[in-house]
N, C-alpha and C positions, 0 to 999 in steps of 0.2 A: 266613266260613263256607264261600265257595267253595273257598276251599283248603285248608282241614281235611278236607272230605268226600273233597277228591279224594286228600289224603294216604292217607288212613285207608284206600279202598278200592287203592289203588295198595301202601300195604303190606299186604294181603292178598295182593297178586298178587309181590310179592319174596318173602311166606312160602314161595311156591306153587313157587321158585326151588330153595329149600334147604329142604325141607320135615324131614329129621333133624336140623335143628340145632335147631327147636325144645324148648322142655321145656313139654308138653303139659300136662300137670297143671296147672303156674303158670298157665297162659294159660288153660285153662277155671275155674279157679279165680276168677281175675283177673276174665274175663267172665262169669262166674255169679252173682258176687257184683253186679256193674252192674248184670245183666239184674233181681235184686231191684227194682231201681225197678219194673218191673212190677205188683210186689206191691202195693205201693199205689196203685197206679193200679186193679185189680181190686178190690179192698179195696174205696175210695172209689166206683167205681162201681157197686158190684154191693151194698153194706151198706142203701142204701136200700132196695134191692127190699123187705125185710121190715119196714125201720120203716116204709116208705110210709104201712099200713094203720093204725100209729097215729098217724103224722102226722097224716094227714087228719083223721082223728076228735079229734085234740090242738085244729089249730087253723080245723076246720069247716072243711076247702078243697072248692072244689067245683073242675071238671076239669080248666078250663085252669092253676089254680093249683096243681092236684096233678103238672100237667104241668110247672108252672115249678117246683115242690120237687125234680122228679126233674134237670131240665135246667138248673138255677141252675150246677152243677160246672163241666158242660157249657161252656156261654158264658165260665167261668173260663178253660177250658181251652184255650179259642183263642188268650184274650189272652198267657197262661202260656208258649205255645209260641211264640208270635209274636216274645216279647222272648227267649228260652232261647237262641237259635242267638248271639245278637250276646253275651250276657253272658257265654256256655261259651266266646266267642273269647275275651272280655277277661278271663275271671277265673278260664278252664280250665273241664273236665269234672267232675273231683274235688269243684271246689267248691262249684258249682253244686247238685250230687246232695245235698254234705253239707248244705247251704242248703234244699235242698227235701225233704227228710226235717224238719227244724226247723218248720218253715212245716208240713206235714203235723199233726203231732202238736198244734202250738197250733191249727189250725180243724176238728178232730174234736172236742176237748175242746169251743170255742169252738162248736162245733154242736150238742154236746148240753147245752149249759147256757144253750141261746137260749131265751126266754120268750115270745118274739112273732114271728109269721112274719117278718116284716121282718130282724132278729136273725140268722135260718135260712136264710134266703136271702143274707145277705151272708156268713155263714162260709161257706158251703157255695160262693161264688162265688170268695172269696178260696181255698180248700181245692183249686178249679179250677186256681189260677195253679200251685199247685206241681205237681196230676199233670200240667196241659200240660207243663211242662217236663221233667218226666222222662220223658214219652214221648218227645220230640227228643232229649233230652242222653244217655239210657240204650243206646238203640237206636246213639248215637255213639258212644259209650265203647266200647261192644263192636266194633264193626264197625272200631276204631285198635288192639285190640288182638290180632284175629282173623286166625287162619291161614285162606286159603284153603279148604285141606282143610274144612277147618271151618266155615266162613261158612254153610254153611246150617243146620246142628245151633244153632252159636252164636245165630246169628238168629231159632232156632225158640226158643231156652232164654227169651229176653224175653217171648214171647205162652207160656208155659209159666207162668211167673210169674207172668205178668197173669190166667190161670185159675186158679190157686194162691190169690190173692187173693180170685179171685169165691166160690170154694170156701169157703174159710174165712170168707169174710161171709153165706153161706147157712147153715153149722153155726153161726157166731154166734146170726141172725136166727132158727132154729129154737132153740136152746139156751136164749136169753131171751125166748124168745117169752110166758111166764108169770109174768116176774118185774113185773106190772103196767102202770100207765098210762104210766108212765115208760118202759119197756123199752127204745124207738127212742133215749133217752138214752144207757143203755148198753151199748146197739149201736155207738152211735159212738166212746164214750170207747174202747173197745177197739184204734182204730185207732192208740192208742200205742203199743203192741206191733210191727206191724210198720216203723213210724219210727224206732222204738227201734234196732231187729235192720238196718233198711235202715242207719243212720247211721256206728252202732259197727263195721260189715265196711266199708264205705269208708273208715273215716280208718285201716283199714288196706292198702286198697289204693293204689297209686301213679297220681298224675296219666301218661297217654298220652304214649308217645314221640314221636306224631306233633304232639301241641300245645308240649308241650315245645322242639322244636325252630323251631315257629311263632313263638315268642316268644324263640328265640336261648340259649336252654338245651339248649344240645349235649352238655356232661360230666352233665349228669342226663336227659337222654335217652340219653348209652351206657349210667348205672346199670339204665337198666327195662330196654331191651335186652339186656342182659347177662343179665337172668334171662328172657325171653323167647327171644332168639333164641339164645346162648348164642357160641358161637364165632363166627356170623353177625353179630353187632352190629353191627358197623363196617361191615360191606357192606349194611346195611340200612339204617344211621345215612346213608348218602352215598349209598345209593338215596329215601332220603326228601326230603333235599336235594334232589337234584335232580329231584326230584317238583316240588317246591314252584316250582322257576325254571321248568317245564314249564308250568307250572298259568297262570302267569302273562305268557306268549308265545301262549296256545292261543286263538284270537281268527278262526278259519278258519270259512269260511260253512257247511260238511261240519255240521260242529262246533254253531252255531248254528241250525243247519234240524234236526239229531237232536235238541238241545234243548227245540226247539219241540213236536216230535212228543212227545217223553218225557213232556214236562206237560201236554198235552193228555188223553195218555192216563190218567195219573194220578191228573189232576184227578177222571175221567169215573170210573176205577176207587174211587176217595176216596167218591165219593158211591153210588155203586149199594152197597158193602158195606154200608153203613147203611141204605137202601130197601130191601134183602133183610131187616130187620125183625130182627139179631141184638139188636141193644140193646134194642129194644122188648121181646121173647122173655126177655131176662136180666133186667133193671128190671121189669116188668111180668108176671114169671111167677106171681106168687102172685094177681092180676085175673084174669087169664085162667084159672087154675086154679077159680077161687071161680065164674065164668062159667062153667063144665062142672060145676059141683055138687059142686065141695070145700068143704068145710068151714076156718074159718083154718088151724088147724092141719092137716092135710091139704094143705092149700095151700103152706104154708110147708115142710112136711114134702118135698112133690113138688118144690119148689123147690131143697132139697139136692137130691134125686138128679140134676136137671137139672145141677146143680155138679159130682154127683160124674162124670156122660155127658161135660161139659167136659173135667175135669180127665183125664180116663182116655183118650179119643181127640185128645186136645193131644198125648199121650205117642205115639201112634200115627203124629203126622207127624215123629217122629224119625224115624221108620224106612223114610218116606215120598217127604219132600221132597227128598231127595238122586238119588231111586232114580226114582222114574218123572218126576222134573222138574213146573216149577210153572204149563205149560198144561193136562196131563191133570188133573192135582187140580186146578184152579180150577175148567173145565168141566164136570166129573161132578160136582165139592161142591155147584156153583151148581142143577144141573139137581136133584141129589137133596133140595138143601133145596127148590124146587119142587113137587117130588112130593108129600114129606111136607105141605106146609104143603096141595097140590089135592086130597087125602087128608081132608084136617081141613075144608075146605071143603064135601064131599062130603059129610062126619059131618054138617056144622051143618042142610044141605038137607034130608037124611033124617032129623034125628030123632037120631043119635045119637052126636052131642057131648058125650062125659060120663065121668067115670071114667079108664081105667085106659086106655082108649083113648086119649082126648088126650095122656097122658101118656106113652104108647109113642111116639106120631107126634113130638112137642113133642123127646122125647130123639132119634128119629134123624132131624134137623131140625139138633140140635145136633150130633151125629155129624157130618152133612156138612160141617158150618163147622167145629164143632175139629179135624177131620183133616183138611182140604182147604183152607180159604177164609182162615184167619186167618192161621194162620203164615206160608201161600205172601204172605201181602198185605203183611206187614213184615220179610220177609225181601227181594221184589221190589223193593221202592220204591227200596234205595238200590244197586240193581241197574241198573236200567235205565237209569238219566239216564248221559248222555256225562262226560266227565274236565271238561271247559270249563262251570263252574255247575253241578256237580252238588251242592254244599254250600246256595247258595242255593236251587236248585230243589228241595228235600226240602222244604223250608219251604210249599208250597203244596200238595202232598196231604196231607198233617200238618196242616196249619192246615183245607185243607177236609173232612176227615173228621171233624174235629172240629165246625165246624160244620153240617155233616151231620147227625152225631150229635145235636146239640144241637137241631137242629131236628124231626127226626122224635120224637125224646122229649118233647119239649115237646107236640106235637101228640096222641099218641096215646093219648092217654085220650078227649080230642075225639072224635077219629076213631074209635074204637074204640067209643062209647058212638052216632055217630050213624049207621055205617053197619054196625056190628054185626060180627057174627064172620064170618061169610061173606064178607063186601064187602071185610073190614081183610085177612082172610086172603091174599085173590086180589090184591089190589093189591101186598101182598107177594112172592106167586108169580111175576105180572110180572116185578116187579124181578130175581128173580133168574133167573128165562130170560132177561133184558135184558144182566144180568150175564155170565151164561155166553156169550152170542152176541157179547155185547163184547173180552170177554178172545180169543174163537180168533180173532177178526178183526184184531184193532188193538195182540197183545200177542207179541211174542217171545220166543220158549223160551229161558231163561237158564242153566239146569243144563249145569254142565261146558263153559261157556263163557268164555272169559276178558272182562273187562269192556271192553276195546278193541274185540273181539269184537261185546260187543252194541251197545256205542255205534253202528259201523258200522252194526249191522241195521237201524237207523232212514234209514236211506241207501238201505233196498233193500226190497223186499216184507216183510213180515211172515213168519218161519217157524220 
């Protein structure tokens, strides 16, 4: 995996060479269609949010188990990723996607046709294995076939999709909200649709130049090249090669002390996104809605528009991430989801937690994180690490944000029910001044920097 990651970002930086010989269309095309794994990754995670309320009443959970219904994915999701990086080496990118689209579509169905919690928890745990691995293998694909130029739009297009997703599992969740006891059933089953749509655009896109060449398929690695880079193929094809001999000499202390530093901070960055209480807020929006005196429907209703504030300001760090760089938007996203949430806090003290209020705060809450905090966070990751392990080292903020994830979800009905909205809220607000003060300190500005560039900054002060 080390030297897939390090090809992939290293042919960004050949694009960055010849940047008119691309055919730009193919290549966002190309990568557009990858970044779809998203989609069910958002889908999958956000489709519970509305059956939650019949689950539990389905099968009597009380919190810590309504906690494990929402987090069963979750804990998939680790394992899912854990194994993703070593099989995308041995069986490619392509296949992998097209394998976990299959796997998707059998434990949606497989989860709405469980009859016993027991049943519910193991599809929804096996349904984990496949979005963990589309989160590593999807965010791969794109990052082997992306120009420079590009890398950050590209990068943004994955967590674009992945709100795509939550989107459309919140107008699911509201639209069957009254077709009965059943409903949360087919809530799920709907998630063939986008398995379907994920499967049939990959088997027509092409396995990556860059893996291709990994396994000594050099004449169908000049074929993708050739409609990617076009008259460049061949100086790309022989720049990738000797990426790969690089990759494998690069063994210098430089090297392994900015390593060190890369995943530490990673790690630290992996976990605070998830203690800033986004997953809680997406999963748990129709609770907290019903705790300010919504009614279900009402609830569920406020739950799309939270989808729609997603979906709508995801689109705003197109225009973002490129232009002011990914230290100012993480520290003003972190600080403004703080506000918002010491706002709601203030509401619960005084009396006036309720209505149309929460629901204003609740969206620019989401505002901070879909324009600021998500995209900049899976666009960075596979930014920062050095050329020497940066394939393997993605694997550990990946795998712990995942468990991150999976742990705060599991928790927060607990928590949320023992220390109430004020207590849940503020502990959240923490996190993300924790958040914000972490990234100006310990994180280097990557925008319009070349990746040798940052690898170095880990050698010298933070700036």
């Amino acid at each position: 995996m080390q030297q897939v990651a390090t090809c992939a970002v290293q042919g960004s930086q050949m694009s960055q060479r010849n940047p008119a010989a691309h055919n730009p269309l193919y290549v966002v095309g190309v990568a557009a269609t990858a970044a779809l794994g998203g989609l069910m990754f958002g889908f999958d995670v956000a489709i519970i949010t509305g059956a939650g309320p019949f689950i539990e009443q389905a099968f009597q959970l009380d919190h810590l188990q309504l906690g494990l219904a929402f987090s069963s994915l979750l804990f998939g999701c680790v394992i899912g990723c854990a194994v993703a990086g070593t099989l995308a080496d041995l069986l490619g990118r392509r296949a992998i996607m097209l394998a976990v689209a299959l796997v998707f579509a059998a434990t949606t169905v497989a989860t709405g046709m469980a009859n016993d919690f027991p049943s519910f928890l193991i599809a929804r745990f096996l349904g984990g294995l496949a979005v963990g691995a589309v989160s590593l293998v999807a965010p791969m694909y794109v990052a082997e076939v992306a120009p420079a130029r590009l890398r950050g739009r590209l990068g943004a297009s994955y967590q674009m999709a992945v709100v795509t997703g939550i989107l459309g599992s919140y107008f699911i969740n509201y639209a069957l909200r009254d077709t009965g006891p059943d409903a949360w059933r087919y809530m799920f089953y709907t998630g063939v649709v986008p398995s379907a749509l994920f499967f049939f655009l990959m088997l027509i896109n092409p396995e990556t130049p860059r893996y291709l060449v990994l396994k000594g398929l050099h004449d169908k690695a000049r074929l993708v090249l050739n409609r990617i880079a076009g008259e460049a193929a061949d100086e790309e094809l022989n720049a990738i090669e000797k990426d790969l001999a690089e990759v494998k000499t690069d063994r210098t202390p430089a090297s392994k002390s900015g390593l060190v530093r890369a995943l530490t901070v990673s790690f630290f960055l992996a976990i605070l996104i998830h203690l800033s209480g986004i997953n809680t807020i997406i999963d748990y929006a129709p609770s907290i809605f019903k705790s300010a005196g919504f009614e279900l429907d009402a609830a569920l209703l406020s739950t799309f528009v939270v989808g729609i504030a997603i979906f709508a300001f995801t689109i705003v760090s197109f225009f973002t991430i490129d232009r002011f760089g990914r230290r100012p938007l993480y520290v003003w996203g972190s600080l403004g989801m703080a506000i918002s949430l010491i706002v709601m806090v203030g509401a619960v003290l005084t009396g006036h937690f309720s209505g149309m209020f929460v629901l204003t705060f609740i969206v620019i809450y989401i505002m901070f994180f879909s324009a600021c905090i998500g995209p900049v966070f899976w666009t960075l990751l596979p930014e920062i690490f050095p050329n020497a392990g940066r394939g393997k080292a993605l694997i550990v903020p990946v795998l712990t944000q995942w468990v991150a994830n999976a742990v705060v979800v599991l928790f927060f009905p607990v928590v949320f029910h023992r220390l109430g909205q004020a207590g849940t809220f503020s502990l959240l607000a923490a996190a993300c001044i924790a958040q914000a003060l972490f990234f100006h300190f310990f994180v280097p500005e990557t925008r319009n920097r070349s990746l040798e560039d940052i690898a170095n900054a880990w050698n010298g002060p933070v700036k």
